[in-house]
C-alpha positions in Angstrom: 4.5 12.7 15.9 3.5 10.6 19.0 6.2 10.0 21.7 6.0 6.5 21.7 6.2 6.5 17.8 9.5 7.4 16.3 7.8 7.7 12.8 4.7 9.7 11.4 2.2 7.1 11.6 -0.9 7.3 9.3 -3.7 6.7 12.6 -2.3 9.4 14.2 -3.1 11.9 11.0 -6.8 10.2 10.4 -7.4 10.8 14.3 -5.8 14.7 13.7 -7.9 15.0 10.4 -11.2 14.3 11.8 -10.7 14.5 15.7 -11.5 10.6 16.6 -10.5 7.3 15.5 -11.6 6.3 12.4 -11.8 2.8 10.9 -10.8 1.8 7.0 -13.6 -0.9 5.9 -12.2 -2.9 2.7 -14.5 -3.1 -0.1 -13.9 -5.7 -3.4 -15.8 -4.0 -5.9 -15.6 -7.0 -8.5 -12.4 -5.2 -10.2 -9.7 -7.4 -11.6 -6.2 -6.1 -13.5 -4.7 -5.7 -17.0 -2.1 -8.1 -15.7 -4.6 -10.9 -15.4 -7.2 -10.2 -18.2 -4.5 -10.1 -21.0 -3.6 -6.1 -21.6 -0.6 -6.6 -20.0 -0.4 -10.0 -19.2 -1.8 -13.1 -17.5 -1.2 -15.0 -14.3 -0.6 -11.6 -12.4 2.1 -10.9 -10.1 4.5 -13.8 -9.4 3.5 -13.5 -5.0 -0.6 -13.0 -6.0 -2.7 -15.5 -5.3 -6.3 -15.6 -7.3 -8.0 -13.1 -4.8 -6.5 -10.0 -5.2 -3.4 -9.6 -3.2 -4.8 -8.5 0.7 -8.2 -9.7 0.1 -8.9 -11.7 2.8 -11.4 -10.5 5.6 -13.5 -9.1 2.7 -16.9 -9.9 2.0 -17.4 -10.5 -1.9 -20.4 -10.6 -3.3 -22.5 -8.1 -1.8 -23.2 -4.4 -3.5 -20.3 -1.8 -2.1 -22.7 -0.1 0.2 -23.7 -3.6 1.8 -19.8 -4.5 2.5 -19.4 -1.4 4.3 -22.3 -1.6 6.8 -21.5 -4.9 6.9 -18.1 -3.6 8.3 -19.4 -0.9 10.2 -21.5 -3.2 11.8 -18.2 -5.5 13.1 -16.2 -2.0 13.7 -19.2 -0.7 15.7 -19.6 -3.5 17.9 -16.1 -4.4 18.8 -14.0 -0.7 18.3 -16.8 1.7 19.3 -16.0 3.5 16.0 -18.0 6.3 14.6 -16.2 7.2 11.3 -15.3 4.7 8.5 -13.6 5.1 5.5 -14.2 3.1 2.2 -10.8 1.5 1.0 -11.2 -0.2 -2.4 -8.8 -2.9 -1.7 -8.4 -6.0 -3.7 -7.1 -5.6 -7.3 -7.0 -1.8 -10.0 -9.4 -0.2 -8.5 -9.4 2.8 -11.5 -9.5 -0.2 -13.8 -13.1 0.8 -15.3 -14.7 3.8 -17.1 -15.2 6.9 -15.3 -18.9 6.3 -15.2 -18.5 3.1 -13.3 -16.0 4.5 -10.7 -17.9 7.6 -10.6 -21.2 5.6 -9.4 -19.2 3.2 -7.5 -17.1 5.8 -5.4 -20.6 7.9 -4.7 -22.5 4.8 -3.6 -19.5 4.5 -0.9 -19.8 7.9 0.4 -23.7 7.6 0.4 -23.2 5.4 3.7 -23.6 7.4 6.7 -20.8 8.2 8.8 -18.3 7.5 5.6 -16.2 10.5 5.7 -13.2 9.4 3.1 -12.3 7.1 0.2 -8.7 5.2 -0.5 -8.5 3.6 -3.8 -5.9 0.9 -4.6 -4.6 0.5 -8.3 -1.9 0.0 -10.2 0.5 2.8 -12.1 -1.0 1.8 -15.7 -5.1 2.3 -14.6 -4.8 5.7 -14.3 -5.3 7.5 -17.8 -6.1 11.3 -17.6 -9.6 11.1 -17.6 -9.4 8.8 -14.5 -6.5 11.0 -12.8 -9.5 14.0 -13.6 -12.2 11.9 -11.5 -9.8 11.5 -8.6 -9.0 14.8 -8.3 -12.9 15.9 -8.2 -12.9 13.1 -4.8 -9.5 14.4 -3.4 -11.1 18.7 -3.6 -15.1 17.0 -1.9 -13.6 14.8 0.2 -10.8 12.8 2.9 -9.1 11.1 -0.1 -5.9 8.8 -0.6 -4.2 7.1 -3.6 -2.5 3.8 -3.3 -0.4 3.1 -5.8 1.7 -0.7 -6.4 5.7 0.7 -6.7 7.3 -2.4 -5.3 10.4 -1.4 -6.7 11.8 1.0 -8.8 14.1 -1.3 -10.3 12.9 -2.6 -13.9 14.5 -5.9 -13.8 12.5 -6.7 -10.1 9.4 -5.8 -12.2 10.1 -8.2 -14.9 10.8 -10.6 -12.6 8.4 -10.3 -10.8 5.9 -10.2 -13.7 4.7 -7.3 -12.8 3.6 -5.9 -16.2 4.8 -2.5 -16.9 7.8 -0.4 -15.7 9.2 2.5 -13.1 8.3 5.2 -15.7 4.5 4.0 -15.6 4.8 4.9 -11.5 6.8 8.1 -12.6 4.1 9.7 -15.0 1.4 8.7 -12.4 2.9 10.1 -9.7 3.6 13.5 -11.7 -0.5 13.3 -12.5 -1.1 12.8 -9.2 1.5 15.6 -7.7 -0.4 18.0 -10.9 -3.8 17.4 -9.8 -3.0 17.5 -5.9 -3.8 14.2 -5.1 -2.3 12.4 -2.1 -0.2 9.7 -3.2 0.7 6.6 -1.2 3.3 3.9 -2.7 3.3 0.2 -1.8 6.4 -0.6 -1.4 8.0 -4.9 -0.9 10.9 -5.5 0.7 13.1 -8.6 0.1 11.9 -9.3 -3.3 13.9 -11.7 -5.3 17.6 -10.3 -6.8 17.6 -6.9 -4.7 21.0 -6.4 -2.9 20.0 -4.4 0.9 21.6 -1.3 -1.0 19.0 -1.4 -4.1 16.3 -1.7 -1.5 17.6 1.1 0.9 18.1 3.5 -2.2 14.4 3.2 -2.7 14.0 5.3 0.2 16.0 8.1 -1.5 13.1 7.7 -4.8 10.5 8.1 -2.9 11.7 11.2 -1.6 12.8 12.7 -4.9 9.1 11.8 -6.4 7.6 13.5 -3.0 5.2 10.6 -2.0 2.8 11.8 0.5 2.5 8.1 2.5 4.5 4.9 2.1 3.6 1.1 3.4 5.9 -1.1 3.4 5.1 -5.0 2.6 7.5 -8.0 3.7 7.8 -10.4 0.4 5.2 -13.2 1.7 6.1 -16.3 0.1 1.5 -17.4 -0.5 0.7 -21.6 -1.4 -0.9 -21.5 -5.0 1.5 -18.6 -6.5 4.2 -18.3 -8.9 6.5 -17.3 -5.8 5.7 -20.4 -4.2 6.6 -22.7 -6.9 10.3 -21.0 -6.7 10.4 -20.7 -3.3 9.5 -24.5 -3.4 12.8 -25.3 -5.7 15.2 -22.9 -3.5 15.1 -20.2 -6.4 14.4 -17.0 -4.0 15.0 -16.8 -0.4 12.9 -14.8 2.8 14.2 -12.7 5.5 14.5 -13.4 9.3 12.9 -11.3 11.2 15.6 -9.2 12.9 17.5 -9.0 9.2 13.7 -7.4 8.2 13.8 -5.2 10.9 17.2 -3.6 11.0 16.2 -3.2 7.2 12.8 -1.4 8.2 14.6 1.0 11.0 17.5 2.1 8.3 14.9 2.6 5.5 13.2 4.7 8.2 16.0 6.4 8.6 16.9 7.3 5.2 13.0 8.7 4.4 11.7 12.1 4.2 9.9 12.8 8.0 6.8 14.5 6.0 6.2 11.0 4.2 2.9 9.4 6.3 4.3 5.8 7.4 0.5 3.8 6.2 2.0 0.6 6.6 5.7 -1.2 8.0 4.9 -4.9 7.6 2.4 -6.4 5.4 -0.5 -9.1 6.5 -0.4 -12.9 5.2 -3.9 -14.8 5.6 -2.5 -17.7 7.8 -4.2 -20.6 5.8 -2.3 -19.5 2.8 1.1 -18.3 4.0 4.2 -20.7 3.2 7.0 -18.1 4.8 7.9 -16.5 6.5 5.9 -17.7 9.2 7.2 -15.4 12.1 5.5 -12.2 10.6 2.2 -13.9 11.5 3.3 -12.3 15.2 2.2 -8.9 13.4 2.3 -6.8 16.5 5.4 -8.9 17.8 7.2 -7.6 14.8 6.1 -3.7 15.0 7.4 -3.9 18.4 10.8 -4.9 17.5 10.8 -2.5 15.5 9.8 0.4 18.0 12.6 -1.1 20.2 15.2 -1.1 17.4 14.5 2.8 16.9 14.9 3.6 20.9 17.6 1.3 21.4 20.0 3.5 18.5 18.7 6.3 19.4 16.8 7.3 15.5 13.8 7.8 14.1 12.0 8.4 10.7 14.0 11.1 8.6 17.3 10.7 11.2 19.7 10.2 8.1 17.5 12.1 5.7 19.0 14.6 3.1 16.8 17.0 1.7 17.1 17.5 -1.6 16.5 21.2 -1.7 12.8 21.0 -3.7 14.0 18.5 -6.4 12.3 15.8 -7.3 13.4 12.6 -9.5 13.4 13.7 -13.0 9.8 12.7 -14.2 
């Protein structure tokens, strides 16, 4: 772990993977979700607006292996990079038939200089046959899972209309752990109803299921949504900033130092963001955080228990 870094920070591991920086390029692949298209519901989650929540900066539209040089391209030109990695971003990204993520996956990696592949989906688009395909990427090649959590609590999920439950993340995380796949879990804080306790005891899950990597999302309150409209009649509420960072430092804290920190604040396209406007100061609020850490003297794993090789009963 970097000295300036008090937690395991997923940059650092690319750069110690393949011995340079590398760059992520988002790709939309034209996916959408069973919680839109009417398998598990409609509307999708309460805080997603119509693109596919972090979609912005995407180029849609254009074949997979046309957003990624299109990437490169911008990556070459203003970061000097070299290596790229294809991230299937916006929406299920295992929401198809293995013949259509097989050839969609392989035109990715037919770009030059893409070394890896991190899919985004949700706990319910993974059936065996996917889980199968994923492992055949994570033995050929630099390969990560992301995987929607946002909390284990079941009433948050139904509130939050999330369309299925904690024991849909459990069995995929059990396939994934089976099959050796790297597992990463998306993780918001300050969603509507949780107490600071529920959300600091999901620290302690993610250690019992043995996640690999972790990002942590601020709840970002986005015009057109679901959340907005209740935001907009005072039904749910936003952090401050330093009562999201103290939060961020003791969930820190409290999580297993082998778990690869992918994310600790999430990004709101500014056009669309209602609140909280002060995480648009991104790198203003990773600071504070760093700061928090030195100034108490902690880091990632400081009040971390192991739990002697068990794992939450999946």
């Amino acid at each position: 772990m970097p000295e300036e870094k008090r937690y395991r920070i997923f940059s650092e591991e690319m750069k110690r993977s393949f011995g340079c920086r590398v760059h992520r390029i988002s790709v939309d692949a034209g996916f959408t979700c069973p919680n839109r298209d009417g398998t598990a519901g409609t509307g999708g989650c309460i805080y997603c607006g119509g693109e596919g929540s972090g979609s912005f900066g995407i180029v849609p539209g254009l074949s997979v292996a046309a957003q990624i040089e299109h990437g490169k391209e911008i990556m070459t030109r203003k970061y000097k990079a070299r290596k790229f990695v294809a991230y299937f971003q916006p929406y299920s990204n295992t929401y198809a038939q293995v013949s259509k993520l097989r050839r969609l996956y392989d035109e990715a990696l037919a770009v030059p200089d893409v070394v890896g592949l991190i899919v985004g989906t949700r706990p319910d688009c993974l059936p065996a046959e996917v889980l199968d395909l994923l492992a055949e990427y994570a033995r050929r090649t630099w390969f990560w899972l992301e995987l929607g959590l946002q909390s284990p609590l079941d009433r948050t999920l139904s509130l939050i209309n999330r369309g299925h439950d904690f024991a849909a993340f459990k069995t995929a995380a059990r396939g994934c752990r089976e099959r050796g796949i790297r597992l990463s879990a998306h993780v918001i804080l300050g969603l509507p109803g949780e107490t600071r306790e529920e959300m600091l005891a999901t620290a302690g899950v993610l250690n019992g299921l043995k996640i690999d990597g972790v990002k942590l999302h601020l709840m970002h309150v986005m015009k057109g949504t679901e959340l907005a409209a209740r935001y907009g009649r005072g039904e749910v509420r936003v952090m401050d900033r330093d009562e999201y960072v103290g939060l961020v430092c003791d969930f820190l804290e409290l999580l297993n130092p082998e778990i690869v920190i992918q994310r600790l604040t999430g990004d709101g396209a500014r056009d669309f963001l209602l609140a909280p406007l002060w995480s648009l100061a991104k790198f203003e609020v990773l600071n504070t955080i760093d700061n928090e850490l030195l100034r108490r003297g902690t880091r990632q794993g400081s009040r971390y228990v192991p739990q002697h090789g068990k794992t939450v009963d999946i």
